[in-house]
N, C-alpha and C positions, 0 to 999 in steps of 0.2 A: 634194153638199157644201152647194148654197145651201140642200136640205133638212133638212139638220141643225145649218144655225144659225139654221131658223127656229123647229125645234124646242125648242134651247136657248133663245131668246129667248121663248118660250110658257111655258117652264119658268121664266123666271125670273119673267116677269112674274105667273104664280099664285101663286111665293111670297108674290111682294110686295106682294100681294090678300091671303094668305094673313095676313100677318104684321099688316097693317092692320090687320084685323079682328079677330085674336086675342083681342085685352082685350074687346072686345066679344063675341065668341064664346062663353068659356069665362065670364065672369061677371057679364056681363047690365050691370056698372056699371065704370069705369074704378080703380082700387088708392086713392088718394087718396080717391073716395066710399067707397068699401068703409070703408078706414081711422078717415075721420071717425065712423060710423055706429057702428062697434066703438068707438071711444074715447068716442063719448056715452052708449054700454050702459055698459062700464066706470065712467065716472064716476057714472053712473045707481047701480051698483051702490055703490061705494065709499061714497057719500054717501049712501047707502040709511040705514045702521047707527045708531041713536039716540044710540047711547054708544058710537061706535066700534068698534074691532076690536081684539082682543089675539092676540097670538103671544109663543112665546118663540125666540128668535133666537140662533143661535149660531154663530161663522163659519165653523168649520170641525167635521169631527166630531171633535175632542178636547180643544178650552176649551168652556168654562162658557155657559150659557145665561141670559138676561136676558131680564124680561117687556118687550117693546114695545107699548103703548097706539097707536092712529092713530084719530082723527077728522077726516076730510074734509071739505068744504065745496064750495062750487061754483064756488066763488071762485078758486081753484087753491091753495088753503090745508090744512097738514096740523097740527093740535098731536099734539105726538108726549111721552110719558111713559114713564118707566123706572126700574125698579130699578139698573137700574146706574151705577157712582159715588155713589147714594141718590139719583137725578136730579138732579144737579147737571149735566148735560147736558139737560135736558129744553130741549125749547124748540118755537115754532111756526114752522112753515117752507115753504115753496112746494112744490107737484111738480106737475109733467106728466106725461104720454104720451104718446106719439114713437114712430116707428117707425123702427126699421133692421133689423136681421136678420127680430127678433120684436118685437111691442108690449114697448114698456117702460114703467116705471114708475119714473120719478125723481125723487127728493127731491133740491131744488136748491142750498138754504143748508144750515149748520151745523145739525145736534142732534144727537141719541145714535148715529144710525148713520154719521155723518162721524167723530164722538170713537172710535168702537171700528176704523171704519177707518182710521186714522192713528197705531193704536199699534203701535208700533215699526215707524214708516213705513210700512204694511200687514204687519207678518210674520205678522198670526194672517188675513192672506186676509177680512177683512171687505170692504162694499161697499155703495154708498147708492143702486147700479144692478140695479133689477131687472126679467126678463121676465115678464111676467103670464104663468101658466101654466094658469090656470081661474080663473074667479072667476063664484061665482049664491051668493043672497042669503046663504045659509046661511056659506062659505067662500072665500077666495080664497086662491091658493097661488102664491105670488112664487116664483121659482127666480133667483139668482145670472145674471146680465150679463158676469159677469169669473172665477167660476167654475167651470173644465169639469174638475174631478174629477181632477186630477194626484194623480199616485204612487196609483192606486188608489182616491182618497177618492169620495165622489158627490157630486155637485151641491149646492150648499147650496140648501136649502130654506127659504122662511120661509110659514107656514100660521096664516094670521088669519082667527080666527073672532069671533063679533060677540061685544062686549064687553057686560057690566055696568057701573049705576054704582058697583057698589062693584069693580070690578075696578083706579078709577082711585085709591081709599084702600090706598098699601102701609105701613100702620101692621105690618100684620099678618107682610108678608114681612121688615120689619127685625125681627121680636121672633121670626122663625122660623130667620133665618139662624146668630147665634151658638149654637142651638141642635145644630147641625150639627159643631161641634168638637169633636175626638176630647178625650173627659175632660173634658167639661160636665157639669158638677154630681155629679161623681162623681171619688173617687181612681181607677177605675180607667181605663186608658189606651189598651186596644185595642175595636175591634168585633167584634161576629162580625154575618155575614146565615144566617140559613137558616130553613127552613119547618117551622113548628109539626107536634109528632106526627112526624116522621120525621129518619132522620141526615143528610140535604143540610144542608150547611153551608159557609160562606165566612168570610173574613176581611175587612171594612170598613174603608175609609178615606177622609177628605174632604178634599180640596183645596182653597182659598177664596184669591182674591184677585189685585187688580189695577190696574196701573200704565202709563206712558205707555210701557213695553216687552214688558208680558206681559198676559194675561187670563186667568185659573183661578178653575173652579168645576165641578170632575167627581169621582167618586168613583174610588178602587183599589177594585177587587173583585180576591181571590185565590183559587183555589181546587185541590185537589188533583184530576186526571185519574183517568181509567183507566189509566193506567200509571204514577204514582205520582209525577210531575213536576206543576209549579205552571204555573195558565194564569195570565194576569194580563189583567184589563179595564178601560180608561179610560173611563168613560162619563160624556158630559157631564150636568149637570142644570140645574136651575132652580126656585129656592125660589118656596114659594106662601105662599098665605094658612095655612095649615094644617100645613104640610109640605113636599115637595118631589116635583119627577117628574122622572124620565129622560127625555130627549132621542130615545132608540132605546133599546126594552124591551129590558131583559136577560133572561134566561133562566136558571131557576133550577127544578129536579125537573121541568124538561121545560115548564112553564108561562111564559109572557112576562108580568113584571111592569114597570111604569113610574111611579105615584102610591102614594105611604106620604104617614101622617100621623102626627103628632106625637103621642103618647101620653104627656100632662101627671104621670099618676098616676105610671107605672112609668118614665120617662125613655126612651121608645125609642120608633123609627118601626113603623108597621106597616103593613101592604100587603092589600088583599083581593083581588088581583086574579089574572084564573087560579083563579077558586073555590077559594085557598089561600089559610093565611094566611101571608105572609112577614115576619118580626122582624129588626131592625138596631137592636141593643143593646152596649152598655159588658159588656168583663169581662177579667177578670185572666189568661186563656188563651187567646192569640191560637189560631183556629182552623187558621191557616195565616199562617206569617210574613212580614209585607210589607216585610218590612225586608231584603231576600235578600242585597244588596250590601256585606256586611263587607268594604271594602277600603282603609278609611281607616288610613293608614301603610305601603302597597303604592304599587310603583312610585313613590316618592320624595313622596308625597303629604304634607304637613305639615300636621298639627293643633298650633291652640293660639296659632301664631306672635303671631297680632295678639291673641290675647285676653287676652295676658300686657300690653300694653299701658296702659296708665289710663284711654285714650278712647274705648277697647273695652271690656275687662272687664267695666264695669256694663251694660251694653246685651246681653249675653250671658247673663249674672247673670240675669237677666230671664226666662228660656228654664228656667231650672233648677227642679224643683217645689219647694214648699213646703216638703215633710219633708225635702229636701237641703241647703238654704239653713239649715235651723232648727238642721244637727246641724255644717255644714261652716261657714257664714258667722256662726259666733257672734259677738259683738264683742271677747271677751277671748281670744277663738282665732285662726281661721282671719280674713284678711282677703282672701284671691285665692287661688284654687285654678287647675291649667291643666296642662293635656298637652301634653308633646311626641310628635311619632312620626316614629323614621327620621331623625332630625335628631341632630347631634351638640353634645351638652351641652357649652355654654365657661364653665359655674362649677366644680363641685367635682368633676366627673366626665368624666378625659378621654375614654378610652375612648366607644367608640362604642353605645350602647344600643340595643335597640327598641325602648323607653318608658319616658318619664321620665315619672313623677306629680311633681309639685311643689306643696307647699302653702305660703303667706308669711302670716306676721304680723307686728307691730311688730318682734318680736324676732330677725329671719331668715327662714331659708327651710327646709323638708323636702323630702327629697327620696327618692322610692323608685324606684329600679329595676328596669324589669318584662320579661319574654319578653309576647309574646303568642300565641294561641291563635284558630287562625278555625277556625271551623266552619259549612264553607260552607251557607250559605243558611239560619243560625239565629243564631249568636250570636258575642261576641267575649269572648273572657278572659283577663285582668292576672293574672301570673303570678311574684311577687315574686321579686327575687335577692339573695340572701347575706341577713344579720342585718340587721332594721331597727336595733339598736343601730350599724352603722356608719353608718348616715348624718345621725345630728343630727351640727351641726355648732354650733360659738357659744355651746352652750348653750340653742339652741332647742329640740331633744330631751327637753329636762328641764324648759323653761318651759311649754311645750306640755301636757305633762304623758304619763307613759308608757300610762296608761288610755285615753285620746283618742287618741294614734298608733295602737294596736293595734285601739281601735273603728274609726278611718278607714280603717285599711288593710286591716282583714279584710271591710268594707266593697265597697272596690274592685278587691279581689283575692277577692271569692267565687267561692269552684268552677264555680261555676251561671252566671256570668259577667254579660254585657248584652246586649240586644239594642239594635242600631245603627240609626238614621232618620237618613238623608242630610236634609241641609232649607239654608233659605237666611234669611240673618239680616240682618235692618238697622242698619246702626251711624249716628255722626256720619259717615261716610266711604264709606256707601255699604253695597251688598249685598257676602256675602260667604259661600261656603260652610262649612257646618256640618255638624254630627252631635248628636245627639241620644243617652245613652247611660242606656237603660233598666232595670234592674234588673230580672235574671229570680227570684232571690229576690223581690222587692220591688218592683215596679213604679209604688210611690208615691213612689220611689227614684228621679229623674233628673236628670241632668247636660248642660249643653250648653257646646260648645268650635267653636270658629272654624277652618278650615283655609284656603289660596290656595298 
């Protein structure tokens, strides 16, 4: 017995030789020198860069991406620059390096990556905490502190490469951005993407914009499969001096594209990448329609309610193009135009409708009663009932004039019908959803209406 607990006490005490020595053992220097030594290469590094670092940063993979500027100092000092907001966040700010898990990299005070993490209390998953992930002189590649890839997503990554100084002039990215909205400088209102000399082809569309709840700036890509359904791709980007790049290439006739540039001449972006050429251009036949959700006045949904309003109306009126305004909001005609859907009319019509069109001027009101028409994952169509002669009422039907009724309403009740864009609109009162109602005859032809 006394032999085996002298054994036991033999045993314990080599551990506890063993364990002493450990940190000595395995790395020659105790975790604390190790530490300091990597955080003096790192700052070594960081403060390497003439004119800083740029990256563009996005918090998650499905908002918008913005350029970040960083120049370092030795000081423990970072100015940080940005397109986003047009930098009115820009600012210059502290950071260290720390260790807990992994080496981090922390920016301490406010600037642009505190503002994009605080919108909408974090919902878009931004973070001013990062682990150093690599970093030699060429690149370093920050990975996300806070994180770790929920519901599928991956790490966010932030990859700063050494800056120019003209990387810190975004003259160029504001006069590149509006360039990006669907029907710039041009009546017509859809995209197509696809690649020159062959039939790959898609349907385009740009998302831009953001506030102390939301952050958007990524494209719809649509396109038709091998079995004859629509994929649909959110791909964040980031506007440049020139054009724009995808955040994570898309793929398009089997090649991975990410950089288009602006092409001044012909209005449209172009892409060389993938030794293909890739176009994202305006035209009047949507390739594939990204308007798939015709379901406005389904399941008790109401358009129109507030646009019928005074304090709404014109802020709506806004949304509507040109050639609609010119034919619908004349001043000796039409003065408020507006739908209802699914809602039961308390003026001239008790009965229960699917859709009221209502048009008012000085002298009353018109009103036409419609069926409507979905045709899933294309279009919507107003579908008149009984005699427009029964519904002037006052005398409006005849001040209006009968040439003008039968233009507006064969108008709005074309065959060929709309195509619907779900969208969201700002009033005195706030956000509020909308529809977009595109003319497939006519797509110089649109309307927009309020729903809640």
């Amino acid at each position: 017995m006394k032999k085996f607990i002298y054994i036991i006490l033999a045993m314990v005490l080599m551990i506890t030789s063993c364990q002493d020595n450990k940190e000595e053992y395995l790395f020659g220097e105790n975790i604390n020198s190790r530490f300091e030594k990597l955080k003096s290469e790192y700052v070594e590094t960081l403060t390497s860069a003439e004119n800083g670092w740029i990256g563009y940063y996005n918090p998650n993979d499905k908002v918008g991406g913005f350029i970040v500027l960083m120049k370092f100092d030795k000081d423990g000092y970072v100015t940080m620059a940005s397109d986003y907001n047009e930098g009115q966040n820009d600012n210059k700010t502290t950071y260290r390096i720390d260790k807990r898990l992994k080496v981090e990299l922390i920016f301490e005070s406010h600037a642009v990556l505190h503002q994009i993490y605080e919108t909408n209390k974090n919902g878009v998953d931004g973070e001013y905490t990062f682990n150093i992930k690599s970093a030699t002189k060429d690149e370093v590649v920050l990975e996300s502190a806070t994180d770790f890839g929920y519901n599928g997503s991956g790490v966010t990554e932030l990859k700063l490469k050494k800056a120019t100084a003209e990387h810190w002039n975004f003259d160029g990215v504001y006069e590149t951005t509006p360039k990006l909205a669907n029907g710039y400088k041009t009546s017509k209102y859809f995209r197509s993407i696809y690649v020159e000399g062959t039939e790959v082809k898609g349907s385009f569309s740009y998302v831009d914009g953001y506030s102390n709840t939301e952050i958007n700036r990524y494209s719809i890509i649509k396109k038709f499969n091998s079995e004859g359904t629509v994929d649909t791709e959110n791909i964040p980007m980031a506007v440049t001096n020139d054009g724009f790049k995808f955040l994570k290439p898309y793929v398009i006739n089997g090649k991975e594209v990410t950089d288009f540039k602006y092409d001044e001449e012909n209005n449209r972006f172009v892409s060389k990448d993938g030794g293909q050429t890739t176009i994202i251009e305006h035209t009047n036949e949507p390739p594939v329609l990204y308007f798939p959700s015709v379901s406005m006045g389904e399941d008790g949904k109401l358009a129109s309610q507030l646009y019928s309003h005074s304090y709404y109306w014109p802020t709506v009126k806004l949304q509507s193009s040109v050639l609609f305004k010119r034919f619908v909001y004349t001043p000796s005609k039409t003065k408020r135009f507006d739908i209802y859907l699914n809602s039961d009319y308390d003026g001239q019509l008790p009965q229960k409708e699917e859709v009221v069109i209502r048009v008012i001027n000085r002298y009353g009101r018109y009103i036409i009663p419609c069926t409507v028409e979905r045709i899933k994952n294309e279009r919507i169509i107003f579908k008149i009932k009984g005699d427009l002669k029964d519904y002037g009422k006052g005398g409006f039907y005849k001040r209006l004039g009968i040439k003008y009724v039968k233009k507006l309403t064969d108008l709005l009740t074309s065959s060929k019908g709309f195509y619907v864009e779900e969208t969201e609109q700002k009033t005195l009162f706030g956000k509020y959803k909308g529809y977009i109602y595109i003319s497939v005859d006519n797509p110089q032809v649109r309307f927009s209406t309020l729903r809640y």
